[in-house]
KEFI-420671 format. One line per 4 residues: number of its first residue (from 1); for each residue z, y, x of C-alpha. Coordinates in nm, 2 decimals, decimal comma, always signed. Layout:
REM KEFI-420671
NUM) Z Y X  ...
REM end
This chain:
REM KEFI-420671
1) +0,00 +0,00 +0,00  -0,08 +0,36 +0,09  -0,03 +0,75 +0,05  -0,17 +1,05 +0,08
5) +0,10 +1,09 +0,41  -0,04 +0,76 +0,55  -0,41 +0,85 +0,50  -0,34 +1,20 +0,69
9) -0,18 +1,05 +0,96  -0,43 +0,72 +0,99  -0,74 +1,03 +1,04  -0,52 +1,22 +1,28
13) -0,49 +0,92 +1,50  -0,86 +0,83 +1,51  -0,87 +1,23 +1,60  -0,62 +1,17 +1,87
17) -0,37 +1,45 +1,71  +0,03 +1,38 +1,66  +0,10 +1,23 +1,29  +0,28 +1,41 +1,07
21) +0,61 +1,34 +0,93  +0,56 +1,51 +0,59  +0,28 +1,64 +0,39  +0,48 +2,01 +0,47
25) +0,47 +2,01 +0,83  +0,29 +2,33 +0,91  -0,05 +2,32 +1,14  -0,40 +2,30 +1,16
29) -0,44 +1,96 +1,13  -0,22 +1,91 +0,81  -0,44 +2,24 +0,67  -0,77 +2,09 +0,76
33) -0,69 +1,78 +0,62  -0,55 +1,90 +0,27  -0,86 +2,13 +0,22  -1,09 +1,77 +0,29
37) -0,89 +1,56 +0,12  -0,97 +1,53 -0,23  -1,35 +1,59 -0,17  -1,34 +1,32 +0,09
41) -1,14 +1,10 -0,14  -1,41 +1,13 -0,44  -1,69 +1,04 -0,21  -1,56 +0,75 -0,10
45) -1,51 +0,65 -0,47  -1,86 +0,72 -0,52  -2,02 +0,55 -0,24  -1,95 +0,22 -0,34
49) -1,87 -0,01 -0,69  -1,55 -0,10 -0,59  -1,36 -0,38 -0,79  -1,02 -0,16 -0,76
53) -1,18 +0,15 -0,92  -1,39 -0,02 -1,21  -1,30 +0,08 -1,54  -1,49 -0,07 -1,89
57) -1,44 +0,10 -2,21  -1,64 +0,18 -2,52  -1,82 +0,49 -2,55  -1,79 +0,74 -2,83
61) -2,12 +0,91 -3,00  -2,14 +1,28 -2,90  -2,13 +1,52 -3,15  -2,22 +1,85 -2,90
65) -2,56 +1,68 -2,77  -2,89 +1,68 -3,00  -3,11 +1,41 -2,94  -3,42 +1,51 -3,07
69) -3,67 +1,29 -2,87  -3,63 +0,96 -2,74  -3,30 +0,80 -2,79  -3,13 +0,83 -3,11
73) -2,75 +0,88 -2,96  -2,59 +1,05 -2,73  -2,25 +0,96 -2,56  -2,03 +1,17 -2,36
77) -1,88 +1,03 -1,99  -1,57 +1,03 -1,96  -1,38 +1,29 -1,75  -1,30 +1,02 -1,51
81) -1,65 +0,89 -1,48  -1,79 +0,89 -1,10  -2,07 +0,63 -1,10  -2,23 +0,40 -1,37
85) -2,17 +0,02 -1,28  -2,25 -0,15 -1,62  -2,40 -0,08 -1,96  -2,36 -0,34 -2,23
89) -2,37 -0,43 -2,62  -2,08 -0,61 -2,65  -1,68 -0,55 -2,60  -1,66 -0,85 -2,31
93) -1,97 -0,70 -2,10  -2,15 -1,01 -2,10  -2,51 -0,94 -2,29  -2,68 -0,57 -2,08
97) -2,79 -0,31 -2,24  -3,14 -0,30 -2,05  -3,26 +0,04 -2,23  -3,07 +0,39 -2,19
101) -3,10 +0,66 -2,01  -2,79 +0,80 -1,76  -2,79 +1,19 -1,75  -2,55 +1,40 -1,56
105) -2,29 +1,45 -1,84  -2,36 +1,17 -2,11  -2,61 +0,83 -2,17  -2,88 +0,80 -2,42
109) -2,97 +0,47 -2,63  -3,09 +0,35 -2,92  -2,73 +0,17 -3,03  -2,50 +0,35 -3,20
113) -2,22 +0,15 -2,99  -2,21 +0,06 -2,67  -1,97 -0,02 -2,33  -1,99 +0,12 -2,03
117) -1,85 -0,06 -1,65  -1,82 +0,21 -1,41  -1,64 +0,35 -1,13  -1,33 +0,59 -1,22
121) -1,12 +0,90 -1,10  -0,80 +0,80 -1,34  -0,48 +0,80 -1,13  -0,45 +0,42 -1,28
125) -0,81 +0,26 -1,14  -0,99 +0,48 -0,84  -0,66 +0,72 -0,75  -0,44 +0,47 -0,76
129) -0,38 +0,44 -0,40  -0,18 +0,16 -0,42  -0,47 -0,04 -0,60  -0,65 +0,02 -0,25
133) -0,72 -0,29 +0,00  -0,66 -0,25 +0,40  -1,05 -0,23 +0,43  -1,13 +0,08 +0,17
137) -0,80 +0,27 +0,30  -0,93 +0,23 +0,64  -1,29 +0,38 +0,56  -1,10 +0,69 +0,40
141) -0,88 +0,75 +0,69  -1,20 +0,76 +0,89  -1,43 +0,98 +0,65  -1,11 +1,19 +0,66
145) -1,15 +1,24 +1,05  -1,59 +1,24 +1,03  -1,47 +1,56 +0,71  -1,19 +1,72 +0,97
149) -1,27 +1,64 +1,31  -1,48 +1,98 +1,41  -1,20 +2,20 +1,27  -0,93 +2,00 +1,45
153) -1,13 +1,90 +1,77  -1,42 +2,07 +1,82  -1,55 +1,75 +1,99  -1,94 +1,67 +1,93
157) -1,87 +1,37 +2,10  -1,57 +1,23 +1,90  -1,77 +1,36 +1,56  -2,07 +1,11 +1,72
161) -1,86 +0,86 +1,75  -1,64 +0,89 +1,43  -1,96 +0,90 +1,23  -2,05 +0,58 +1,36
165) -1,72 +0,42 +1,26  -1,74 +0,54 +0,90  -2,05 +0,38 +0,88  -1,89 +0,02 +0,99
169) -1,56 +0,13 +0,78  -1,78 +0,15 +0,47  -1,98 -0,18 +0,55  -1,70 -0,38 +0,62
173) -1,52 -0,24 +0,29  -1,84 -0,28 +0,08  -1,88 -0,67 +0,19  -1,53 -0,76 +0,13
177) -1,51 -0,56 -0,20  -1,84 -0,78 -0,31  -1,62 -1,10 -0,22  -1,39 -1,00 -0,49
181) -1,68 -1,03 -0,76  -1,74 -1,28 -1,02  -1,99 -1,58 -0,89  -2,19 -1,50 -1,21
185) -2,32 -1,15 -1,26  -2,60 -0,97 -1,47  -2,77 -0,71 -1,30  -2,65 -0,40 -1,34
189) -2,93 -0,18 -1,45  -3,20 -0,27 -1,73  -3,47 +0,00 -1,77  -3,34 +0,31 -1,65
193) -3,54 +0,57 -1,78  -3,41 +0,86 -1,59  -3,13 +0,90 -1,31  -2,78 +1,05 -1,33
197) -2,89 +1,39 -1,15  -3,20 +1,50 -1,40  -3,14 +1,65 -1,72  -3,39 +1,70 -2,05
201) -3,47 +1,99 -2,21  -3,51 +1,75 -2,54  -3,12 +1,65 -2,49  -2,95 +2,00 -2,43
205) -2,62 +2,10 -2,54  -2,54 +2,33 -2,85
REM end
């Protein structure tokens, strides 16, 4: 298990500074590393479909979206949405939903009910650092000292070599997260008519 105090202090080390003894302790690296720290955090979420931050739930039918063209319903994500794993028809994700459409703020589809697998931000699935394995805390700590190392170090050859180890952090936490997966799987996308970042003039808010 770990916390925001062992994260700081696993990227100091890796930057060769002192560790802290308290998230108060005054100095540039605890200041560098606070300002990084939640953006750092979030991208790490979102770089992978980690088993420890997956989250399936039903989505609710949008009342502040037309959907004039296309799909007939529109479905808000969730505050706590980061990345789309999963969509399906049914409440025990087993039969896909192979035609939708994933937008920047909701989904599109033809069923007036769906579910939705996907990676979360709630302080009970992704932020629940104690939910974390050795492998994914150890790819934080170092995306932590890749997002803080110029500030703290100045060092373009420690940010060379830190950048390679983040790479290899996230590798090695990607293939032992996929270990943790069922033996039988659906794919996880059908037809995906449009990606998360685009967004339709036909499907604007009110």
């Amino acid at each position: 298990m770990t916390d925001q105090l062992s994260l700081y202090n696993g990227a100091l080390i890796l930057l060769g500074q002192p560790r802290l003894s308290a998230l108060t302790d005054e100095g540039k690296g605890r200041r560098a590393l606070d300002f990084a720290y939640a953006k750092t955090v979030k991208a790490c979420l979102e770089a992978g479909l980690w088993n420890f931050a997956m989250r399936f739930r039903k989505a609710e039918t949008s009342p502040s979206v037309d959907s004039t063209i296309g799909f007939k319903f529109v479905f808000d994500k969730p505050d706590d949405w980061l990345r789309t794993a999963a969509m399906t028809v049914d409440a025990h994700g087993r039969r896909p939903l192979l035609e939708y459409d994933d937008r920047t703020d909701f989904w599109l589809a033809d069923i007036d009910t769906i579910f939705v697998r996907y990676i979360s931000s709630d302080p009970d699935f992704g932020l629940d650092l104690g939910r974390w394995p050795e492998s994914f805390v150890a790819y934080v700590e170092t995306s932590l000292a890749v997002a803080t190392c110029e500030e703290i170090t100045g060092s373009n050859e420690k940010m060379d070599r830190l950048s390679k180890a983040k790479k290899e952090a996230w590798k090695t936490a990607s293939n032992r997260d996929v270990m943790n997966e069922p033996v039988t799987k659906f794919p996880p996308t059908g037809r995906l008519v449009a990606s998360r970042g685009g967004r339709s003039r036909e499907h604007g808010r009110r």
